[in-house]
Structures are given as C-alpha cells and as structure tokens.
C-alpha positions in Angstrom: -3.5 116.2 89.5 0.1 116.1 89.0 2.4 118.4 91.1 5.4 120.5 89.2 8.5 121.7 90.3 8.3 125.8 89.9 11.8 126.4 91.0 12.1 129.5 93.5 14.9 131.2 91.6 12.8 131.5 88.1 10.5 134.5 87.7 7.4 133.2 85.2 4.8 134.8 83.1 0.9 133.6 83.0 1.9 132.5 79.4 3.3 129.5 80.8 7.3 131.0 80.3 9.9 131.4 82.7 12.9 133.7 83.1 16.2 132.8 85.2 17.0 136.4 85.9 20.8 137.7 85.1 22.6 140.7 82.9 21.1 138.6 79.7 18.2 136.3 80.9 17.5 132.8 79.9 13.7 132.0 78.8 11.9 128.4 78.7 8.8 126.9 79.4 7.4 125.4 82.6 6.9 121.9 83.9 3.2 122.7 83.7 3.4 123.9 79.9 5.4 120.9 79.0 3.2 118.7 80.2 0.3 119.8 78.9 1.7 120.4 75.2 2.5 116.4 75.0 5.8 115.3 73.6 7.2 118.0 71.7 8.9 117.3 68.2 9.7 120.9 66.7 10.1 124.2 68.0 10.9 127.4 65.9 12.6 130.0 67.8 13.3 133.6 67.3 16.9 134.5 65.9 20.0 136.0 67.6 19.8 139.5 67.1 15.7 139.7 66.8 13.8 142.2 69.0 10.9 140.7 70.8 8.4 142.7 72.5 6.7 141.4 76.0 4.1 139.5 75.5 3.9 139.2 72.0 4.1 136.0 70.1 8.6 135.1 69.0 8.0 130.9 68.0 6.1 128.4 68.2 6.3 124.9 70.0 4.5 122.1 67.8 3.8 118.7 69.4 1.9 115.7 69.1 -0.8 117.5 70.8 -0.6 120.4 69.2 0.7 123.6 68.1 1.1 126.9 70.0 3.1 130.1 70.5 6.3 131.0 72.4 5.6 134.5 74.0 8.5 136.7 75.1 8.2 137.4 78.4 10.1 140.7 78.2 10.8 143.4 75.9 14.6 142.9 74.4 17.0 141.5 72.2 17.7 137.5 71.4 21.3 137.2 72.3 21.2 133.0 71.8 19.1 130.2 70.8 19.7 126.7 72.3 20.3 125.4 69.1 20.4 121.6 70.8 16.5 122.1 70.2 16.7 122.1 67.0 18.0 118.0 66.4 16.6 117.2 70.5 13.5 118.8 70.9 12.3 116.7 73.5 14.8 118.2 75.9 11.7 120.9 76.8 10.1 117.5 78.2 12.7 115.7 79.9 14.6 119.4 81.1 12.2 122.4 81.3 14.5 124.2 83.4 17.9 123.2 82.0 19.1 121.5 78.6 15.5 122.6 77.8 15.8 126.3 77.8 15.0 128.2 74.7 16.8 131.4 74.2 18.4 133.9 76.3 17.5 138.2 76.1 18.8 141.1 77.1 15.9 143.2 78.3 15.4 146.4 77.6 14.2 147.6 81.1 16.0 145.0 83.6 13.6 145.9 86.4 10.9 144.3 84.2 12.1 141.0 85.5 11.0 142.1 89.1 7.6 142.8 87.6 6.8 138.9 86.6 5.7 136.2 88.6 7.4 134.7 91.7 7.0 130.9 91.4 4.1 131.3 94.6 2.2 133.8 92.0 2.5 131.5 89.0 1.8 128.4 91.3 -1.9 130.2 92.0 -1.9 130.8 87.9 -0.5 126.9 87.0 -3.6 125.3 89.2 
C-alpha cells in the first residue's frame, strides 16, 4: 500500500479534506483522496461569497474514475476559489497541498478548526 504525506500543520476531515488553519482557511483534498479519485479532469467549486455548512456537500471533483463531492469541512463563507483549477485541474494530483488547493473560508466558529483531525487521527482514518 502506498504511503502519503499528511503534512503535520493541516487539520483534516474523515471526508478526505484538509484545512491549513489561519484568519481565512485554505481547504483541499488529501494525498490519499487524490490518489484514489484517478487523474482528475474537472472540478466545480463553490463561489466567492457562498455559505457552506460543515459537512455538507459545496462541489464536486469528476475524474476518470469517477465522480464525487467536495464537502466543506467547516461552517463559513467562500472568500476565494483557486481559479488555476479551472484550465489545470490536475494540479489536485501533482499538488494536493499547494497549487492544488481549492478554496479558502472564513469560519464561522474559528475554534472549529481545533475540533478536526490532527494528521495522526486522519492517518488512523486514511488506512
């Protein structure tokens, strides 16, 4: 089984998303996710300005695979999109964690970062 990098800074959800944490937060998928969507050709993300509620279903990832959801990982506003997605979605796959991010939130409740995964917790949830 392939081993991912989880990187110790990121909070994550069992969803498969993770959060770099910050006044506005940035939200992407994992390595894990990634690899097991396939190569991914088109994503449709939420909006600036759109209110997304935790857990709840804000885009969808389609790739050769498959499709499936994007779920917000916190309750908040959509404050930008990575619009490099939209011409390079392969970026998810060859940068999870960087050029691959999705879109960035400012959460309603801050301290509901605290509450998601540490990358040990997801590691248990990823295996």
């Amino acid at each position: 089984m392939a081993q991912f990098e989880y990187p110790e800074d990121l909070r994550y959800t069992a969803e498969h998303e993770w959060v770099r944490p910050g006044g506005t937060v940035r939200v992407g998928i994992t390595a894990f996710a990634q690899d097991a969507l396939g190569d991914i050709v088109y994503l449709q993300l939420p909006s600036v300005g759109d209110q997304v509620r935790a857990g709840t279903a804000c885009g969808e990832i389609e790739s050769t695979k498959s499709v499936s959801d994007v779920y917000a990982p916190l309750t908040g506003t959509v404050t930008a999109v990575n619009d490099a997605l939209e011409t390079s979605p392969e970026l998810v796959n060859s940068d999870p964690y960087g050029d691959g991010w999705m879109f960035e939130l400012e959460p309603e409740d801050a301290a509901a970062v605290d509450a998601l995964l540490t990358a040990d917790g997801y590691r248990q949830v990823a295996s």
